[in-house]
C-alpha positions in Angstrom: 11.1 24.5 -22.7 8.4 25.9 -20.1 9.9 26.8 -16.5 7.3 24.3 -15.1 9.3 21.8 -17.7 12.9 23.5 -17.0 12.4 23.5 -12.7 11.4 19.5 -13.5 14.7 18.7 -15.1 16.9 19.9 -12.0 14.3 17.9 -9.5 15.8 15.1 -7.6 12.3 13.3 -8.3 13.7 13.4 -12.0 16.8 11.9 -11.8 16.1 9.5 -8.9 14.6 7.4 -11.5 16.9 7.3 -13.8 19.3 6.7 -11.4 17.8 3.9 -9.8 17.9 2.1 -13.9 21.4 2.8 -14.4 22.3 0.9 -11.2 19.7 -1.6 -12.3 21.9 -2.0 -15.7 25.0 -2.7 -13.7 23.6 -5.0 -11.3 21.4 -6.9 -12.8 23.2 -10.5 -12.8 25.9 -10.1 -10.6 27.0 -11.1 -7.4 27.1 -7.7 -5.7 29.6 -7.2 -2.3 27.9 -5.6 0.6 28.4 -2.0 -0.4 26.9 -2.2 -3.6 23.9 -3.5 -2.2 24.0 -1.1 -0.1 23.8 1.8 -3.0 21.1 -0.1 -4.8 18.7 -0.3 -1.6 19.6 3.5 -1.8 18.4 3.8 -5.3 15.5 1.6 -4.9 14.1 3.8 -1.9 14.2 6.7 -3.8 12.8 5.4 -6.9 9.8 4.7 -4.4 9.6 8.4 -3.1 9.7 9.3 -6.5 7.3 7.2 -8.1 4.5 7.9 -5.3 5.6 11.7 -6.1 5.2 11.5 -9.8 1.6 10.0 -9.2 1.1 12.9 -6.5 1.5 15.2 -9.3 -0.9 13.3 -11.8 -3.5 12.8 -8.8 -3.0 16.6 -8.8 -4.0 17.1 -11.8 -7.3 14.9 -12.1 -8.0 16.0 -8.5 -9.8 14.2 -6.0 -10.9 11.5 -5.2 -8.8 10.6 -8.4 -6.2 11.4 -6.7 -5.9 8.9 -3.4 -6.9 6.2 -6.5 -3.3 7.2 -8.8 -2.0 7.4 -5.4 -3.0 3.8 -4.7 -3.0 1.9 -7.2 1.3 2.9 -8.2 2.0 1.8 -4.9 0.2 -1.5 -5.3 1.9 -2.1 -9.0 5.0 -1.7 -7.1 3.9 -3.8 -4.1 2.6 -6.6 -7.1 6.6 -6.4 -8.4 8.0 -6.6 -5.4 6.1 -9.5 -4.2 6.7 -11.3 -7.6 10.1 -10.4 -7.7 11.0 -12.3 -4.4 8.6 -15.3 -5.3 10.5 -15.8 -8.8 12.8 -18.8 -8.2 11.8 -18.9 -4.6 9.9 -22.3 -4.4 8.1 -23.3 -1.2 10.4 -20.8 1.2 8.5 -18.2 -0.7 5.0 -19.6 -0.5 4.0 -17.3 2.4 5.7 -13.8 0.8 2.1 -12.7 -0.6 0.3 -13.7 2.2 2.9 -11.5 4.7 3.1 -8.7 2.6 -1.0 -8.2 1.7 -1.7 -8.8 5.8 1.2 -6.3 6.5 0.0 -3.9 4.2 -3.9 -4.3 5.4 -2.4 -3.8 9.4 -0.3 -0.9 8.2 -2.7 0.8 6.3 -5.7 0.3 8.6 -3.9 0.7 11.6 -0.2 2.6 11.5 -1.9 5.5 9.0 -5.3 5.5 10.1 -4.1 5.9 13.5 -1.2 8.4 12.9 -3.3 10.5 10.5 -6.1 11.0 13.4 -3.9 11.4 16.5 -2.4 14.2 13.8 -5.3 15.7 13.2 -7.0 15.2 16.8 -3.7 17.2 18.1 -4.1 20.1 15.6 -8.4 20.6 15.9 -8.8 18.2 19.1 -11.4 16.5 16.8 -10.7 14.8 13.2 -13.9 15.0 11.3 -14.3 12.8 8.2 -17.5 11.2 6.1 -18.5 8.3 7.8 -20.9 7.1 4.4 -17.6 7.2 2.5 -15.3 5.6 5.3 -17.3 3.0 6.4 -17.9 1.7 2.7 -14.4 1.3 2.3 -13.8 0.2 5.3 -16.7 -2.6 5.0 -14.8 -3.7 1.4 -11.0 -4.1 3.2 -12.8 -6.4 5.6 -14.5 -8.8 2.9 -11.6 -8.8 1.0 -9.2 -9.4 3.9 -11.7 -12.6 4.9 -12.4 -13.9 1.9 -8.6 -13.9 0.7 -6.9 -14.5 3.7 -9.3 -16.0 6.5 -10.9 -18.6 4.2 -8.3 -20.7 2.5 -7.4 -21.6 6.4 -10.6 -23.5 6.6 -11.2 -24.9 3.0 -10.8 -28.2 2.8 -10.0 -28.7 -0.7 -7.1 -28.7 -0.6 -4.5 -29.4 2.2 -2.7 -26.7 4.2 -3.9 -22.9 4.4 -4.1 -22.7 0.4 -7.0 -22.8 -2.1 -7.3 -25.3 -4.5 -7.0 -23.9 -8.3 -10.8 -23.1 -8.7 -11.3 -21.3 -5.1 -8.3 -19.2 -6.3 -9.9 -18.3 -9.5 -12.8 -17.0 -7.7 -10.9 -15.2 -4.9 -9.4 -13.5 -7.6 -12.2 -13.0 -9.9 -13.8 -11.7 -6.8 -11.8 -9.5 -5.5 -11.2 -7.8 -8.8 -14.9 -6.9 -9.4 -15.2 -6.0 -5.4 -12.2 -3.2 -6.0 -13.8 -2.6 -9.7 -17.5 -2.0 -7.7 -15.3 0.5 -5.3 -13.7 2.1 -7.6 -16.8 3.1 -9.6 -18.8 4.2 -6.2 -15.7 6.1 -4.8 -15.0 8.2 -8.3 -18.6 8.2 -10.0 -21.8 7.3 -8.3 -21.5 8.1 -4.6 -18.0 11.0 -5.0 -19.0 13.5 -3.0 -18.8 10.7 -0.1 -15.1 10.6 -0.8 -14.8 14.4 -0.1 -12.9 15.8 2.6 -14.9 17.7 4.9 -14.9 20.5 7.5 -15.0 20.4 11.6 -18.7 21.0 11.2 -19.4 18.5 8.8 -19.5 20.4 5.2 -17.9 19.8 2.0 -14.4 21.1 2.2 -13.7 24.0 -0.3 -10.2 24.2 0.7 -7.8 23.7 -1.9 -4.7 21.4 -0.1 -2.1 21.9 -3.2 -1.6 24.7 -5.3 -2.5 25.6 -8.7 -2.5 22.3 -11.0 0.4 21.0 -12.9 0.6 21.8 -16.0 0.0 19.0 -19.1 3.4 18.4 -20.1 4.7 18.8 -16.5 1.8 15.7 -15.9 3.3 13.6 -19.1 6.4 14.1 -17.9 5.2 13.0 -14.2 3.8 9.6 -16.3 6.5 8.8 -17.7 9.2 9.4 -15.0 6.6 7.5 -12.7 6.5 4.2 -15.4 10.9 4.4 -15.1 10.4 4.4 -11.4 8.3 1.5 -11.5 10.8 -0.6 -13.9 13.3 0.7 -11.5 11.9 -0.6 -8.4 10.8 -4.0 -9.0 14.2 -4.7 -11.2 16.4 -3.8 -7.7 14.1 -5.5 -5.7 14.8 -8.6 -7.7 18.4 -7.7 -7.4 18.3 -7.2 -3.4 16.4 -9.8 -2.2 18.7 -12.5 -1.7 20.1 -10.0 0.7 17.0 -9.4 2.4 16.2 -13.3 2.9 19.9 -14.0 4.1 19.6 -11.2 6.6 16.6 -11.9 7.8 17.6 -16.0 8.3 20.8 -14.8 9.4 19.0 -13.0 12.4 16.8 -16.0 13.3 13.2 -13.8 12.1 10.8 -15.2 11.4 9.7 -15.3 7.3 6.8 -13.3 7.8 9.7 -9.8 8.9 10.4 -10.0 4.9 6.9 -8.8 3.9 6.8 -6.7 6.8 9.6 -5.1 5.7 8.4 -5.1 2.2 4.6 -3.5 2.8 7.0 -0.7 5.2 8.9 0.3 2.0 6.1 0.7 0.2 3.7 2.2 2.1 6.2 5.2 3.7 5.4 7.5 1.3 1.6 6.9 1.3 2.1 7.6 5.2 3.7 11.1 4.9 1.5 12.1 2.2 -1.7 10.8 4.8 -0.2 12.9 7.6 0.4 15.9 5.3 -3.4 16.0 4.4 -4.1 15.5 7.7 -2.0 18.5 9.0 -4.2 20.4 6.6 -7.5 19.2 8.6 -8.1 17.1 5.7 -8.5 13.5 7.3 -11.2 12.2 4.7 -8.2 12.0 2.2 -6.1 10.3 4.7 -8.4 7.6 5.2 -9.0 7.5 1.0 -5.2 7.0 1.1 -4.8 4.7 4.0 -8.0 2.4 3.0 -7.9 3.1 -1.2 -4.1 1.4 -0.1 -5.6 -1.7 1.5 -8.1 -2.2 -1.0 -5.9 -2.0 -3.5 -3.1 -4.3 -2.4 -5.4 -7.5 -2.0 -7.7 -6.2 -5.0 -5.0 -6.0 -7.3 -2.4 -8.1 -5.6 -4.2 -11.1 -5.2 -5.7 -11.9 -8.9 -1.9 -10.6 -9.7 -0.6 -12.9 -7.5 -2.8 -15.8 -9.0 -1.9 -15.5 -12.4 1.4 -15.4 -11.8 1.6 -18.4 -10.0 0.6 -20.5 -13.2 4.2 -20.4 -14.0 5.9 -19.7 -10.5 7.4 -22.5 -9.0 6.1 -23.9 -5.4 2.9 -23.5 -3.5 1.1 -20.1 -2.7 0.3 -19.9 0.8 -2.3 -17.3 1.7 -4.5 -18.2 4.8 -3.4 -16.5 8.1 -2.6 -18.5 11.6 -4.6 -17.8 14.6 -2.3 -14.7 15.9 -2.6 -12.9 12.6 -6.7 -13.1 12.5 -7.0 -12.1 16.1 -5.3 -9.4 14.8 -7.7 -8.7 11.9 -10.4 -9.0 13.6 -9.5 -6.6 16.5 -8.5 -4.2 13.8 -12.2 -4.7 11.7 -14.1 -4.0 14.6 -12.1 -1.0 16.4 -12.0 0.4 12.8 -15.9 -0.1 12.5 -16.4 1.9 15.9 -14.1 4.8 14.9 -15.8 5.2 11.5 -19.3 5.1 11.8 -19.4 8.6 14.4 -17.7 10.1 11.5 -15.8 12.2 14.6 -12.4 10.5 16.4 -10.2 12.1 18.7 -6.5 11.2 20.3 -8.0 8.3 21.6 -8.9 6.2 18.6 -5.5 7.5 17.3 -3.7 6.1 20.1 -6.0 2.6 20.2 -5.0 2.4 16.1 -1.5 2.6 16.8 -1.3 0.4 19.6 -2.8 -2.2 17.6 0.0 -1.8 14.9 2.8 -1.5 17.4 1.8 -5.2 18.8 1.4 -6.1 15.1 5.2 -5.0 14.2 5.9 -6.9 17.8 4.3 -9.8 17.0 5.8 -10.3 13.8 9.3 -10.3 15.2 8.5 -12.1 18.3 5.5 -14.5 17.7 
């Protein structure tokens, strides 16, 4: 056994995973008392920080902008369980759990680590420099799909209520998954270097932000321990989640707190590993994280979302009200105006999170 391989096994990112299945084992099925639930929340949250470490390590090793796409795409396979989890069985008081979840995750991502990765960076260098070619391409594909997903089925007409009919949902999904496909291919092929972090003066960063890469078993290993995580995550999800809804109606909140709270859990880890590259004057990656994220949730959420619902039980809700797209279109058009200088300082930082503080505000207080 290597020392890379040896160090591994005594890792709490190694056993939180396993962990986190054994208490899936013993819970699964069973009418837990308070404390229990209380241990598997535990488990659960760190089966998160250790799944978004173990794909930290693999991004690691295929470098980047690989890496912010490993980094992404794990948290939006466990957003996906998550949201499926609570939707199984649920019937119509789940119809709007997608919808919440994908807008929290888009005002989270766009807003709460955009923002807190520039005021970061603005307070370090007093300027955050990033590539506006590469920002503002992403940023132009979280706004499509954002509009297209959840801005038009509140004026089809197809069918009644904010919800497409079966064919417009087809095509959303169809749509979105060849828009994130298109992304991916310009973000890690064609256009790459526009994806690189750069310096305050506007070069390609040589800068290395981790040290030297993991070795190949230590990256196996990393796979594997990141696909128990997963299991782990969505399974005591499924087994927490009546006592996230009962809380939640117990307090009088609205529906909408549950995916709130849901696209929170998720995304922490993506924040601290946005604010750690941004500590290290490397904000291109934070916005690779914070938008790859956002593209990612309704990319791969959504056509997830719409398969599943051939056998989930009640209807699938996913056009916002009124507050919710003032709120996306503030943040599309502030986020436009702090991208395309390719330069923000404390005050877009400050105007990002201001936006997602009345976000979280609204969303317990509409």
């Amino acid at each position: 056994m290597s020392p890379s391989t040896k160090a591994l096994t005594r890792e709490w990112t190694t056993w939180g995973p396993v962990v986190a299945l054994l208490a899936l084992v013993f819970a699964w099925g069973r009418d837990l008392p308070g404390v229990a639930v209380a241990l598997v929340a535990l488990c659960l949250i760190a089966a998160v920080l250790a799944a978004v470490h173990h794909a930290e390590v693999i991004a690691h090793r295929v470098g980047e902008p690989f890496g912010s796409l490993v980094l992404a795409v794990a948290v939006t396979v466990i957003e996906v369980g998550l949201i499926v989890s609570l939707m199984a069985g649920g019937g119509e008081k789940t119809a709007t759990y997608a919808r919440d979840t994908v807008f929290a995750a888009v005002m989270i991502t766009c807003n709460g680590i955009v923002g807190l990765a520039l005021l970061v960076a603005a307070l370090r260098n007093r300027v955050a420099v990033f590539n506006a070619e590469g920002s503002g391409g992403a940023l132009a594909t979280v706004c499509t799909l954002a509009t297209m997903t959840l801005v038009l089925p509140t004026f089809t007409t197809s069918h009644p209520g904010p919800e497409f009919s079966g064919a417009q949902l087809a095509f959303a999904a169809i749509a979105s998954l060849g828009l994130y496909g298109v992304f991916v291919a310009v973000q890690t092929v064609r256009h790459r270097d526009y994806f690189l972090p750069v310096t305050i003066e506007g070069k390609e960063s040589s800068e290395e932000e981790h040290a030297d890469p993991p070795t190949t078993a230590l990256t196996w290993a990393s796979l594997g321990l990141l696909l128990v995580a997963l299991v782990a995550v969505v399974g005591n999800a499924k087994v927490i989640s009546p006592t996230i809804e009962d809380g939640v109606q117990s307090a009088g909140l609205p529906k909408a707190v549950v995916g709130v709270v849901i696209a929170l859990m998720v995304l922490l880890p993506e924040t601290l590993a946005a604010v750690r590259a941004a500590r290290r004057n490397r904000v291109q990656t934070s916005l690779n994280l914070a938008y790859g994220s956002a593209i990612a949730s309704i990319g791969l959420t959504i056509p997830a979302i719409a398969l599943a619902s051939i056998w989930l039980s009640g209807p699938l809700v996913l056009g916002l009200g009124p507050l919710h797209m003032v709120l996306l279109a503030l943040t599309g058009v502030v986020s436009a105006l702090t991208v395309v200088p390719g330069r923000a300082t404390l005050l877009q930082g400050g105007v990002h999170l201001a936006i997602f503080a009345a976000f979280v505000f609204l969303s317990f207080s509409p």
